[in-house]
CHARMM internal coordinates of N, CA and C (Angstrom, degrees):
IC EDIT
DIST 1 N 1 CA 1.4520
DIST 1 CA 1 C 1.5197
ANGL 1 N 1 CA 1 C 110.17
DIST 1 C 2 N 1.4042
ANGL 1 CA 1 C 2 N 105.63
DIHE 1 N 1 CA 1 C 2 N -39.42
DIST 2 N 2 CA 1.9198
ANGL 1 C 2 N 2 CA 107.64
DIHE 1 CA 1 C 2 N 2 CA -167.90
DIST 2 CA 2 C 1.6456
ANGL 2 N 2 CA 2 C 96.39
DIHE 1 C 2 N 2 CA 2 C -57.57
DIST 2 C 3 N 1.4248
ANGL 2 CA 2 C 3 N 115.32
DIHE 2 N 2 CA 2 C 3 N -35.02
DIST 3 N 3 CA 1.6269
ANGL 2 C 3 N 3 CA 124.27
DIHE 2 CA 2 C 3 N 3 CA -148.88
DIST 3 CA 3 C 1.7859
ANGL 3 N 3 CA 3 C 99.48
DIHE 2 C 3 N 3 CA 3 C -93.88
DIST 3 C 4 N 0.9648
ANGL 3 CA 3 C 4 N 135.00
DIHE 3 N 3 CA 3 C 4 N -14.09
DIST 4 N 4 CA 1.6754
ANGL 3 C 4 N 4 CA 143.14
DIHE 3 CA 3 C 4 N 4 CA 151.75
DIST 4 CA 4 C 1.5996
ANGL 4 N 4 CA 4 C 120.31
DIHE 3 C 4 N 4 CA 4 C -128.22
DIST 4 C 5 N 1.4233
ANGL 4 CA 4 C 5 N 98.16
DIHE 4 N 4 CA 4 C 5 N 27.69
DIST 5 N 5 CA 1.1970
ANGL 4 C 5 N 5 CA 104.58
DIHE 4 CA 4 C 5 N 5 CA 172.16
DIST 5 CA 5 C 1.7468
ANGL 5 N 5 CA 5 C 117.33
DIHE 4 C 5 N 5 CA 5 C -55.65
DIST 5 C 6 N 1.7801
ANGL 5 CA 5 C 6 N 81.60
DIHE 5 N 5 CA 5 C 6 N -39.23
DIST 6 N 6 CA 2.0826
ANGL 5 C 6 N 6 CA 75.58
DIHE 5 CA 5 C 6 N 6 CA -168.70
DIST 6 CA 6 C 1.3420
ANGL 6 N 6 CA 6 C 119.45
DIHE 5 C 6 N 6 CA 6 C -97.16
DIST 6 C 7 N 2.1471
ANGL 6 CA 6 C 7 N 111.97
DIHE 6 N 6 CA 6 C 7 N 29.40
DIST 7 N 7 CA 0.9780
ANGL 6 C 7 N 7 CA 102.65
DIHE 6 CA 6 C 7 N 7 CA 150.44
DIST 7 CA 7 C 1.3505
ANGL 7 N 7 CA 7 C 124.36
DIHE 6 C 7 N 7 CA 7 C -105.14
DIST 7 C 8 N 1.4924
ANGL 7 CA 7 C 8 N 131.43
DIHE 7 N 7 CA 7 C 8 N 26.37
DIST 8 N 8 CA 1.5502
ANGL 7 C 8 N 8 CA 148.28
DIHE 7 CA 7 C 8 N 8 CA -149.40
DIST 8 CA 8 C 1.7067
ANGL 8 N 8 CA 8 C 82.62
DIHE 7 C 8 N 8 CA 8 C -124.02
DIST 8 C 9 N 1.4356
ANGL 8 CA 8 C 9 N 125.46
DIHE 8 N 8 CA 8 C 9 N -11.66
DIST 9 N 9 CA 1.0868
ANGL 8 C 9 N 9 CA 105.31
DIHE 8 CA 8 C 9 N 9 CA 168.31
DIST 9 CA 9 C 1.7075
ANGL 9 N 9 CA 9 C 153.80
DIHE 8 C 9 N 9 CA 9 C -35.11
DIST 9 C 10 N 1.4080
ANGL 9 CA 9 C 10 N 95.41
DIHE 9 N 9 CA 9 C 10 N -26.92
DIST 10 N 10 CA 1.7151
ANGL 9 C 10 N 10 CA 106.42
DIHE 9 CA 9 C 10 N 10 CA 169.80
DIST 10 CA 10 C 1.9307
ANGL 10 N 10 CA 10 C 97.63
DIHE 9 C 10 N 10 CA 10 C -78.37
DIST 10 C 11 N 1.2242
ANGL 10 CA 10 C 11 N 122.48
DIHE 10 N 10 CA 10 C 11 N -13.99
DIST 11 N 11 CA 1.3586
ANGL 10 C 11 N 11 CA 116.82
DIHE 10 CA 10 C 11 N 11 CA -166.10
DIST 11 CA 11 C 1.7572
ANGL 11 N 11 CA 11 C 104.47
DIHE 10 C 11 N 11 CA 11 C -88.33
DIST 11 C 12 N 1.2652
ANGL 11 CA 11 C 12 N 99.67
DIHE 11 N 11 CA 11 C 12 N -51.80
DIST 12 N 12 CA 1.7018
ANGL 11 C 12 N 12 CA 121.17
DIHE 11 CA 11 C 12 N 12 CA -163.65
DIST 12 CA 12 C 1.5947
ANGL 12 N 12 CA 12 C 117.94
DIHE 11 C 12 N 12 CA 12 C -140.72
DIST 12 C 13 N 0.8181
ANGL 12 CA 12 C 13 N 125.45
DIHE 12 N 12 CA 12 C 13 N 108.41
DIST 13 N 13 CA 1.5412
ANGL 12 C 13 N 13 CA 120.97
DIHE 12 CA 12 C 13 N 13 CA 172.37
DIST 13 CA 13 C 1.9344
ANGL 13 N 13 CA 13 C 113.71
DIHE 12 C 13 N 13 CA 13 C -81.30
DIST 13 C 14 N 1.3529
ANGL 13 CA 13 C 14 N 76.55
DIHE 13 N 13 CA 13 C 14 N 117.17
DIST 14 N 14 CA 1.7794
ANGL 13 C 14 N 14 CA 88.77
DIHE 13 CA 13 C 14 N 14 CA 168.01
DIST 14 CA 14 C 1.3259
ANGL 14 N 14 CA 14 C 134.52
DIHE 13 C 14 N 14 CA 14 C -92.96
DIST 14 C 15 N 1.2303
ANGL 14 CA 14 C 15 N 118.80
DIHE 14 N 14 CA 14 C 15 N 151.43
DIST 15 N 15 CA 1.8356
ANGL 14 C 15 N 15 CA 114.02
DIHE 14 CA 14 C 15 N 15 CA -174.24
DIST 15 CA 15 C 1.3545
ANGL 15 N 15 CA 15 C 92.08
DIHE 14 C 15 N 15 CA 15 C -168.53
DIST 15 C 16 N 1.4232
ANGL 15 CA 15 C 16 N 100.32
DIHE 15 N 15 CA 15 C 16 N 150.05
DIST 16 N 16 CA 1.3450
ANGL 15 C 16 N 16 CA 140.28
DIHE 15 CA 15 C 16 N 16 CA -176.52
DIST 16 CA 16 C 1.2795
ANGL 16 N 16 CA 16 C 105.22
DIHE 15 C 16 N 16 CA 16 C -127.05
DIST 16 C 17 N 1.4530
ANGL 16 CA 16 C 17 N 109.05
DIHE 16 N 16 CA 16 C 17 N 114.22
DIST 17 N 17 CA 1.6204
ANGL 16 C 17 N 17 CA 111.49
DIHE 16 CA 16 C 17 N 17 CA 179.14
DIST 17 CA 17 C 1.7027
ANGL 17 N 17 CA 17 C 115.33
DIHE 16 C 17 N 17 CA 17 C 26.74
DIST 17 C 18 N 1.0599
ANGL 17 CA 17 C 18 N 92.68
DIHE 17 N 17 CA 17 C 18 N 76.23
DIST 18 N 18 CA 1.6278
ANGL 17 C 18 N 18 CA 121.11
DIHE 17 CA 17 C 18 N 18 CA 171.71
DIST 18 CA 18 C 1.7634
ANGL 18 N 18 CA 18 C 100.60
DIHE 17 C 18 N 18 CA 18 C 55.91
DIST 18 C 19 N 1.0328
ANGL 18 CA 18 C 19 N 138.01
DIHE 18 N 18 CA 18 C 19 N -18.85
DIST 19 N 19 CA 1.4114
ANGL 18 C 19 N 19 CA 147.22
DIHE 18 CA 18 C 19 N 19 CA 164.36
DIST 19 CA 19 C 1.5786
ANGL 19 N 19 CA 19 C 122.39
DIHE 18 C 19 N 19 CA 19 C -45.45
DIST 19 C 20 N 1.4629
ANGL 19 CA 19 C 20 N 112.85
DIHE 19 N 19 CA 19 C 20 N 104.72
DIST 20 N 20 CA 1.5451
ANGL 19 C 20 N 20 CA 105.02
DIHE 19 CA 19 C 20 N 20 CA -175.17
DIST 20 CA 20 C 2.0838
ANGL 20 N 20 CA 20 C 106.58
DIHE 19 C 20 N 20 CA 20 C -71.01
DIST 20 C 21 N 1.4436
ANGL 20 CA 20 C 21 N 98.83
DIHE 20 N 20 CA 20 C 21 N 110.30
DIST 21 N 21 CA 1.8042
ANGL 20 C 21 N 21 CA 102.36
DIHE 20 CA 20 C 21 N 21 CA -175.34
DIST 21 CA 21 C 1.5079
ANGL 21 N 21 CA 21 C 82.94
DIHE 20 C 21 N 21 CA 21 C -79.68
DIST 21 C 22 N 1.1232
ANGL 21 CA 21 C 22 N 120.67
DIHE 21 N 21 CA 21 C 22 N 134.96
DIST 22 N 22 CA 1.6197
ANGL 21 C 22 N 22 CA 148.27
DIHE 21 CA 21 C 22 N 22 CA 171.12
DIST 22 CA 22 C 2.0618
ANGL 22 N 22 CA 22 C 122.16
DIHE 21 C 22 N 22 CA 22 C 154.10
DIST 22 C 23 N 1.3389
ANGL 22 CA 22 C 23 N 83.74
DIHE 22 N 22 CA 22 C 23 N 86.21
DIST 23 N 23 CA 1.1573
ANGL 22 C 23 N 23 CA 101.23
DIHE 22 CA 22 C 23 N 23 CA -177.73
DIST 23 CA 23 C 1.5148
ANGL 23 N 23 CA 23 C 121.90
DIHE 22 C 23 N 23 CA 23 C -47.19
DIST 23 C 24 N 1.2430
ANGL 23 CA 23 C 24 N 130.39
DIHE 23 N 23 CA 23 C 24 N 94.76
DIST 24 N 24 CA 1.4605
ANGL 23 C 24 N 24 CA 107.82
DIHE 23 CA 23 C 24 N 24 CA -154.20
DIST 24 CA 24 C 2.0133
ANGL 24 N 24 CA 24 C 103.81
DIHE 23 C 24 N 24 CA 24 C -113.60
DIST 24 C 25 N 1.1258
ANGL 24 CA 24 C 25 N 117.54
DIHE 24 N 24 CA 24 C 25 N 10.66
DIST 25 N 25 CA 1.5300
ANGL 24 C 25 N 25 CA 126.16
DIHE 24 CA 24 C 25 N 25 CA 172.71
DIST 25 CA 25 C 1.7435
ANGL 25 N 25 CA 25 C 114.57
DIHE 24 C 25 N 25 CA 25 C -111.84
DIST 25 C 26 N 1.2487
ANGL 25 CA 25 C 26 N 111.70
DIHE 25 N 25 CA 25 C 26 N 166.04
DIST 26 N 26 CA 1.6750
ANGL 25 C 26 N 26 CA 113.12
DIHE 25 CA 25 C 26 N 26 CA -178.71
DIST 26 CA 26 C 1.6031
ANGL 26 N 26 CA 26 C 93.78
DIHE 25 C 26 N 26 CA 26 C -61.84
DIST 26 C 27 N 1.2985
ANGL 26 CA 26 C 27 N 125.92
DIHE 26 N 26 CA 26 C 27 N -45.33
DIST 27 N 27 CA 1.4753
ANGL 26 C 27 N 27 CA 121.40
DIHE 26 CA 26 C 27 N 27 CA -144.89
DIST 27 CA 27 C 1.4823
ANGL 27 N 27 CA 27 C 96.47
DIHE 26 C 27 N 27 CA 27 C -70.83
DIST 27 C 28 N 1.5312
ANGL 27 CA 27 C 28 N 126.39
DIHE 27 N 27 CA 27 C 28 N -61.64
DIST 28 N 28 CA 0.9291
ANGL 27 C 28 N 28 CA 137.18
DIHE 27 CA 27 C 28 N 28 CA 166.06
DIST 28 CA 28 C 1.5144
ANGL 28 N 28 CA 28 C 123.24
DIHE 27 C 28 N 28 CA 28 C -13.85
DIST 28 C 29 N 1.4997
ANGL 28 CA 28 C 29 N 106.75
DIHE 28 N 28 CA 28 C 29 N -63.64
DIST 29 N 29 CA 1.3282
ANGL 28 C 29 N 29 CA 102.99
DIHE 28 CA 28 C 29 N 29 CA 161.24
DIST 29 CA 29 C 1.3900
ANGL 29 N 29 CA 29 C 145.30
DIHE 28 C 29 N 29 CA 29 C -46.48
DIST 29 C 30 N 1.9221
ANGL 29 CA 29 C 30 N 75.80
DIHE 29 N 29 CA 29 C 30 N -44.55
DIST 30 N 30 CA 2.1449
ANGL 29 C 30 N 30 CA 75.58
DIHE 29 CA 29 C 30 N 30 CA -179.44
DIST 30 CA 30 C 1.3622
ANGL 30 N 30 CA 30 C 105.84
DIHE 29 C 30 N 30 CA 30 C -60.02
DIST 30 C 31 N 1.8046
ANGL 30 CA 30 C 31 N 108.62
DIHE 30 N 30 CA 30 C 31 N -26.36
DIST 31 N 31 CA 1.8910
ANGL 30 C 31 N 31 CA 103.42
DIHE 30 CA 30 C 31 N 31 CA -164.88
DIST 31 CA 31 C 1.6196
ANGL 31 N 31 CA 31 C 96.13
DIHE 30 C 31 N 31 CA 31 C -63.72
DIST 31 C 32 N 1.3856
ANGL 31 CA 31 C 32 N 120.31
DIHE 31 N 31 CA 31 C 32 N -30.27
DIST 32 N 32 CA 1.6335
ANGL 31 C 32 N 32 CA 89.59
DIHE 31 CA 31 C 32 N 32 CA -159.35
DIST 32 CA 32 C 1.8423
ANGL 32 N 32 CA 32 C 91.81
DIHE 31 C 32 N 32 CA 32 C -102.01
DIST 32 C 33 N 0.9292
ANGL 32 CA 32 C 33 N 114.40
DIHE 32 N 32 CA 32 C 33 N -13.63
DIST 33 N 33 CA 1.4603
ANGL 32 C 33 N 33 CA 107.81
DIHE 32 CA 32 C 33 N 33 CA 163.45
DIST 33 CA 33 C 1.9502
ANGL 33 N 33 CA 33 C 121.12
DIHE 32 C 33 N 33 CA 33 C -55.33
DIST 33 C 34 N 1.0473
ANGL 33 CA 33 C 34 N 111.70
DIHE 33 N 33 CA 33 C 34 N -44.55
DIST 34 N 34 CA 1.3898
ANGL 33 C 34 N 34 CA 126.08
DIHE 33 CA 33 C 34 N 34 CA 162.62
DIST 34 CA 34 C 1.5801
ANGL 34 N 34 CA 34 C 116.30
DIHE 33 C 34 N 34 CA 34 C -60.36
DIST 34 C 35 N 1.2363
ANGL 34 CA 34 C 35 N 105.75
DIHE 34 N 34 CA 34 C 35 N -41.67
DIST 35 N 35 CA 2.0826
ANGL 34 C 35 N 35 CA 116.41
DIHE 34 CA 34 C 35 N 35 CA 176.67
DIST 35 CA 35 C 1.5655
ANGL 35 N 35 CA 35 C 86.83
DIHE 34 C 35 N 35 CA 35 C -61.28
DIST 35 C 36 N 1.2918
ANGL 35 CA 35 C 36 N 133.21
DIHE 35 N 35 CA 35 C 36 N -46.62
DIST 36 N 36 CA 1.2235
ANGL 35 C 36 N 36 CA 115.45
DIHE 35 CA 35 C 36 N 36 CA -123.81
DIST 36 CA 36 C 1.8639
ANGL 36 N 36 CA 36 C 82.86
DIHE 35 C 36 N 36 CA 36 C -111.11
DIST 36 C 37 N 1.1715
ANGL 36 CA 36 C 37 N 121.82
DIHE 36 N 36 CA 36 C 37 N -30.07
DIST 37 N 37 CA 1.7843
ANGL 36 C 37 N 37 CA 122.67
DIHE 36 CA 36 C 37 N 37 CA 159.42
DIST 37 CA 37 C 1.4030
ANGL 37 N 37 CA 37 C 122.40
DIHE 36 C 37 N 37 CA 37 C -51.91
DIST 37 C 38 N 1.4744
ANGL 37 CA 37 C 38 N 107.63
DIHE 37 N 37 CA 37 C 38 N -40.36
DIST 38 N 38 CA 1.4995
ANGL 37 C 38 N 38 CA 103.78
DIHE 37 CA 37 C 38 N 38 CA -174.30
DIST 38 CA 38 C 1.6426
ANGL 38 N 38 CA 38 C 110.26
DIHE 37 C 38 N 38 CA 38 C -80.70
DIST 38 C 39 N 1.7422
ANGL 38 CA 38 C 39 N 110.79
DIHE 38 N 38 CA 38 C 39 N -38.42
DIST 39 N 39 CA 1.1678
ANGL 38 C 39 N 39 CA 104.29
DIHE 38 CA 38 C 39 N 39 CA 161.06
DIST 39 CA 39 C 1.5578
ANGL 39 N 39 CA 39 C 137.35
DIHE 38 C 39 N 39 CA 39 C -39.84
DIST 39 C 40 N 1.4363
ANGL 39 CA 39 C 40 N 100.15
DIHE 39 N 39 CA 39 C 40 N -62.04
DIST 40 N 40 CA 1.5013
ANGL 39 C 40 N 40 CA 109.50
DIHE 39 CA 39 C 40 N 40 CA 169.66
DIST 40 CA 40 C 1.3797
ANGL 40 N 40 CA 40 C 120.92
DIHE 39 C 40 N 40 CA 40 C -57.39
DIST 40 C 41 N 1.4187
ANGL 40 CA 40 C 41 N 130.96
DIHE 40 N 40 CA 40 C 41 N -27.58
DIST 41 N 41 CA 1.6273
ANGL 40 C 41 N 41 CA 140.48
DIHE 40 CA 40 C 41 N 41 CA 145.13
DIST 41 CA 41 C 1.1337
ANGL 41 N 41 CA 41 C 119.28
DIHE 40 C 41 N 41 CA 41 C -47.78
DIST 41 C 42 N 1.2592
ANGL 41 CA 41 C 42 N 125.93
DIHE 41 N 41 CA 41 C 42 N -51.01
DIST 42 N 42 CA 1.1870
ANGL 41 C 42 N 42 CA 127.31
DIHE 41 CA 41 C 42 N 42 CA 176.05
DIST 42 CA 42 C 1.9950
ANGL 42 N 42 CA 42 C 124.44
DIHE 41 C 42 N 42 CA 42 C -62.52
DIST 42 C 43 N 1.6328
ANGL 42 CA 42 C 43 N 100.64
DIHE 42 N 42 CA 42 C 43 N -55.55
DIST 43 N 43 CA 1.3221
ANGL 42 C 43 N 43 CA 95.63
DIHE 42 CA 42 C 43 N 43 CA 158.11
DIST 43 CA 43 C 1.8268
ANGL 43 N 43 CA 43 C 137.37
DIHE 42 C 43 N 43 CA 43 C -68.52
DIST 43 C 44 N 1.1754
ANGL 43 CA 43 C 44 N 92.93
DIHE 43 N 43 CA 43 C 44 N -22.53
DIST 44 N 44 CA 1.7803
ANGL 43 C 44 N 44 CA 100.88
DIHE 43 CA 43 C 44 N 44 CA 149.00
DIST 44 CA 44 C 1.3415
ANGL 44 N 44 CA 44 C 139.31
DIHE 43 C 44 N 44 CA 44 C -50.52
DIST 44 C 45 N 1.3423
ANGL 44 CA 44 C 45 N 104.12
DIHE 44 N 44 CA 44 C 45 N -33.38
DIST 45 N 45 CA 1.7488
ANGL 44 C 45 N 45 CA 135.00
DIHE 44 CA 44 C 45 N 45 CA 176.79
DIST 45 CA 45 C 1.4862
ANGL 45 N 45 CA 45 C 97.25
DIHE 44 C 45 N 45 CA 45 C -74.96
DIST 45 C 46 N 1.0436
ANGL 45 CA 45 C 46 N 123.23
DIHE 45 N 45 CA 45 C 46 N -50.99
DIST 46 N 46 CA 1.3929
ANGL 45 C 46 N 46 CA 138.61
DIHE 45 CA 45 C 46 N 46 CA -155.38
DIST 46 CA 46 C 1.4412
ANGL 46 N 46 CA 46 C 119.01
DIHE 45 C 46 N 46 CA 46 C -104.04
DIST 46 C 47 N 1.3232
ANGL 46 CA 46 C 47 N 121.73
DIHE 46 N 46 CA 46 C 47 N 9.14
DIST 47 N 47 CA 1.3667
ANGL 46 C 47 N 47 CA 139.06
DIHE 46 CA 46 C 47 N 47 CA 179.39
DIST 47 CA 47 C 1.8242
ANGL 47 N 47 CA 47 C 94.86
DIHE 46 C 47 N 47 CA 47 C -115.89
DIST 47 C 48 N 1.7434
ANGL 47 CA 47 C 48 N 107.26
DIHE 47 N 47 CA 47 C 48 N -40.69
DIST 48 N 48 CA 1.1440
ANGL 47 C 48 N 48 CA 104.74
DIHE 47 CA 47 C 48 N 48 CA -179.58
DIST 48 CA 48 C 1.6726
ANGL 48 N 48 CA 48 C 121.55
DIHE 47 C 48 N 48 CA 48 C -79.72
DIST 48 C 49 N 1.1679
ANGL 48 CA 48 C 49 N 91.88
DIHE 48 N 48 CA 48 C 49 N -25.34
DIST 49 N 49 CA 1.8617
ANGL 48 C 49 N 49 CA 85.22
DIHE 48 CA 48 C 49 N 49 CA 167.61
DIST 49 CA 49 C 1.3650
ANGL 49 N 49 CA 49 C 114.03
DIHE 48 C 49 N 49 CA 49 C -95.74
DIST 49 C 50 N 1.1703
ANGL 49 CA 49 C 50 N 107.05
DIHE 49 N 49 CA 49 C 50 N -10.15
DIST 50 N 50 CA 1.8843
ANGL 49 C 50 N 50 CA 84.74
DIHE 49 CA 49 C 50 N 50 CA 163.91
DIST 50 CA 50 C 1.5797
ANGL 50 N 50 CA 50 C 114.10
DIHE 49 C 50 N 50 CA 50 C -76.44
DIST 50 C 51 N 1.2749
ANGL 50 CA 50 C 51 N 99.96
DIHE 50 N 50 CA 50 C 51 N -29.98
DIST 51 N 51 CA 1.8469
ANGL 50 C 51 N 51 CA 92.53
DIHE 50 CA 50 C 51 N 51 CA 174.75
DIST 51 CA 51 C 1.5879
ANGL 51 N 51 CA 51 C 112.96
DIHE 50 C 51 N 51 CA 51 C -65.91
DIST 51 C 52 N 1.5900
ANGL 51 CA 51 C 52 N 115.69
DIHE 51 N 51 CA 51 C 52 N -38.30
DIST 52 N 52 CA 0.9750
ANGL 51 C 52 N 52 CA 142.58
DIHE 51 CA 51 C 52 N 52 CA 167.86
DIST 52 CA 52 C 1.7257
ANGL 52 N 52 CA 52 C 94.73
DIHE 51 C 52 N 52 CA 52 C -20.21
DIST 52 C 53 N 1.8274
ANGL 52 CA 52 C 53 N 90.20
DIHE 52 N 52 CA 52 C 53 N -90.83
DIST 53 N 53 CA 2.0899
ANGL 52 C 53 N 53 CA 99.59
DIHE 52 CA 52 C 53 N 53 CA -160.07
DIST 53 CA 53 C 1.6991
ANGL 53 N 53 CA 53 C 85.62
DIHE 52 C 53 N 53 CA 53 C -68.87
DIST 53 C 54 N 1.2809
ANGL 53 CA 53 C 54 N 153.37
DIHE 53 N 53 CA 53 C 54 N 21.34
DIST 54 N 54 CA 1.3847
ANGL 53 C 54 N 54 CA 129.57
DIHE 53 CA 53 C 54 N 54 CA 175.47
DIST 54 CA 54 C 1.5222
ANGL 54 N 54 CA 54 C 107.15
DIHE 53 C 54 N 54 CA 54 C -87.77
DIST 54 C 55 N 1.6318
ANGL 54 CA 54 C 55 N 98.43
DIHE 54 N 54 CA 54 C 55 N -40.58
DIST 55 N 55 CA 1.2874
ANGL 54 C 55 N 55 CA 111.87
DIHE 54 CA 54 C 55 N 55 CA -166.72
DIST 55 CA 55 C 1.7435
ANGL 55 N 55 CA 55 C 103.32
DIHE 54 C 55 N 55 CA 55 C -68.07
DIST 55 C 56 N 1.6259
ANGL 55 CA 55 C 56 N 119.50
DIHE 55 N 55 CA 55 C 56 N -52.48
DIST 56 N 56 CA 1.3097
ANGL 55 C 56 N 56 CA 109.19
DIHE 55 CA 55 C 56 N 56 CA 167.49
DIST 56 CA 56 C 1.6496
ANGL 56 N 56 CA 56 C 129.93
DIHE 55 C 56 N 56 CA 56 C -79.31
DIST 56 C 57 N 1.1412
ANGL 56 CA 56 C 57 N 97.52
DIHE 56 N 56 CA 56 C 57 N 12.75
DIST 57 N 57 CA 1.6852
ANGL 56 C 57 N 57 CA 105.55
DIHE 56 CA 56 C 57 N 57 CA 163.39
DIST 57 CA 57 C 1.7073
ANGL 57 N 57 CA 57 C 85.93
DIHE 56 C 57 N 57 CA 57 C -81.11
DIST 57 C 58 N 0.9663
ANGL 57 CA 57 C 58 N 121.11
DIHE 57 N 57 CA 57 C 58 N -96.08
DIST 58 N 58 CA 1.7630
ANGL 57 C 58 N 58 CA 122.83
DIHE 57 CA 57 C 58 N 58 CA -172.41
DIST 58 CA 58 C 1.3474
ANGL 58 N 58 CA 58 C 118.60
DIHE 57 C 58 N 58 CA 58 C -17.50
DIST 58 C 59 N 1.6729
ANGL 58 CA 58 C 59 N 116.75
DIHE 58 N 58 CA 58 C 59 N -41.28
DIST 59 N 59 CA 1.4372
ANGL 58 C 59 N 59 CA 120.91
DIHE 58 CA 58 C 59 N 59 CA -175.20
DIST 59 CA 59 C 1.7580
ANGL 59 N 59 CA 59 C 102.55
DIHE 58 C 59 N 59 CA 59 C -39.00
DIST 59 C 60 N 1.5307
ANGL 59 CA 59 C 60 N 113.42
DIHE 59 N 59 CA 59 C 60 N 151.74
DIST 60 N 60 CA 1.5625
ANGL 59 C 60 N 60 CA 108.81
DIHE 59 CA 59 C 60 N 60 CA 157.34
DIST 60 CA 60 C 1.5057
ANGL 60 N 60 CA 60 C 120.63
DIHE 59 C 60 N 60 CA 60 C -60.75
DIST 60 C 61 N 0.9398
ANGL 60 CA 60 C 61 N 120.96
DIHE 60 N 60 CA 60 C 61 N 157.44
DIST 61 N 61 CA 1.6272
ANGL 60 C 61 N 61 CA 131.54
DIHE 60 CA 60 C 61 N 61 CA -164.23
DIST 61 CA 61 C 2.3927
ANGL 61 N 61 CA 61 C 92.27
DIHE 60 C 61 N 61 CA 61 C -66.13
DIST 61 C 62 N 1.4228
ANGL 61 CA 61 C 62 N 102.90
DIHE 61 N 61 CA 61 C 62 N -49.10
DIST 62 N 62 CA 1.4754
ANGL 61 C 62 N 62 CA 104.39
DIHE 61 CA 61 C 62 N 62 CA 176.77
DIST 62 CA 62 C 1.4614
ANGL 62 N 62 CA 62 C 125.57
DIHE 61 C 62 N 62 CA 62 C -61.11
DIST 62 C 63 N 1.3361
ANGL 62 CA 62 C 63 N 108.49
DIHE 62 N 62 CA 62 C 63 N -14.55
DIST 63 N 63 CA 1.0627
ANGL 62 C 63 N 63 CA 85.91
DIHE 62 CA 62 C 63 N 63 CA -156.78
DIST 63 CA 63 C 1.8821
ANGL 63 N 63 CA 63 C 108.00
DIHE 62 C 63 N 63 CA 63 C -107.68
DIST 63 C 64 N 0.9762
ANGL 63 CA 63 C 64 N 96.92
DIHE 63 N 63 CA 63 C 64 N 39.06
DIST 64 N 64 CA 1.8556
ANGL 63 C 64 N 64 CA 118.42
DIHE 63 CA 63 C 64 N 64 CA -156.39
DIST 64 CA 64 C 1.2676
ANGL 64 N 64 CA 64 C 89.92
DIHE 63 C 64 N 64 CA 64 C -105.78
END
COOR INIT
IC SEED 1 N 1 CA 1 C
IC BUILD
């Protein structure tokens, strides 16, 4: 919803600390298009190293 939120605009108006969120220029977009890449990169990174140290938490202590 956050990520096409501000085209539901005829439905619901959104705001963030008094701020109308609805990106309404190209630039705008790329900015929250980019917020919203690095985020999803970032929790990708971070989904993968927790499986990451889980799997060598489990490893046997020898075989490291």
């Amino acid at each position: 919803m956050t990520l096409f939120g501000h085209h539901a605009k005829a439905i619901l108006d959104i705001e963030v600390m008094g701020y109308e969120l609805t990106p309404d220029t190209a630039t705008e977009h790329a900015v929250a298009l980019g917020i919203v890449v690095v985020v999803l990169a970032l929790m990708g990174y971070g989904a993968f190293a927790l499986v990451r140290d889980f799997l060598r938490w489990r490893r046997p202590a020898g075989s490291r």
